[in-house]
N, C-alpha and C positions, 0 to 999 in steps of 0.2 A: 320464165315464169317462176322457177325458182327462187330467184333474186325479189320478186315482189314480193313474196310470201316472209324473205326476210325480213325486208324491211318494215313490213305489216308487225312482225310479233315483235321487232326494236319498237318498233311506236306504243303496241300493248303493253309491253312492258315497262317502259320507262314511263309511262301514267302508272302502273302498277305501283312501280318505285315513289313518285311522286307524294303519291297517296299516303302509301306506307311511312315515309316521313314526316307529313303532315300528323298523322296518327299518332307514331313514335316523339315527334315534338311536342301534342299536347300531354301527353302522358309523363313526361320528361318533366315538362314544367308545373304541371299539377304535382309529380312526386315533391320537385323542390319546393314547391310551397308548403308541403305537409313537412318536409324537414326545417324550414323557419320558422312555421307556428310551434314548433313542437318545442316544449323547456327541454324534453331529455330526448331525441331520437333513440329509437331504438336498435340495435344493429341489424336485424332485418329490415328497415326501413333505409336505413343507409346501405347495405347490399342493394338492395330493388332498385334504389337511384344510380348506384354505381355501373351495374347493370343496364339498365334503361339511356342511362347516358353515352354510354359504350357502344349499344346498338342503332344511337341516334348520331353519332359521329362516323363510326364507321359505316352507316347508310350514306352520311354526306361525301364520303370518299367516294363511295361507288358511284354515288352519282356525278362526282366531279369528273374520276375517269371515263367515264362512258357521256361524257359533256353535255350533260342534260340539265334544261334549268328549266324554274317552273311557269318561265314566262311565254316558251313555247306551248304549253297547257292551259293558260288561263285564258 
C-alpha cells in the first residue's frame, strides 16, 4: 500500500513540475521581451531575466532527470 501512495505523490508532483514550468516559461519570455523593446535595460531588469532564466533551466534539468515530459500530461 505503501508503494501506491508513492507513486500517487510522483504523479502529483511531476504535474506540479510541469506546471511550474509552463509558468516559469512565460515569465521568462515575457522578461525577454521587455529587454528587446527596451533602448536602455535597466540592470534590474537584466538581473530579473538572468534570474528567471536560471530557474527556467534548471527546472528543465529536474525534469529531465526525473524523466518526465509534458506529453504524458496533456
Amino acid at each position: 500500500m505503501f508503494f501506491l501512495r508513492k507513486g500517487k505523490l510522483r504523479k502529483q508532483y511531476d504535474k506540479s513540475l510541469i506546471k511550474t514550468i509552463e509558468e516559469v516559461k512565460k515569465d521568462w519570455e515575457h522578461q525577454k521581451k521587455m529587454v528587446e523593446k527596451s533602448v536602455e535595460p535597466s540592470r534590474e531588469l537584466l538581473n530579473d531575466l538572468k534570474v528567471i532564466e536560471s530557474t527556467y533551466f534548471f527546472l528543465l534539468r529536474e525534469a529531465k532527470n526525473r524523466q518526465v515530459s509534458m506529453a504524458k500530461f496533456t
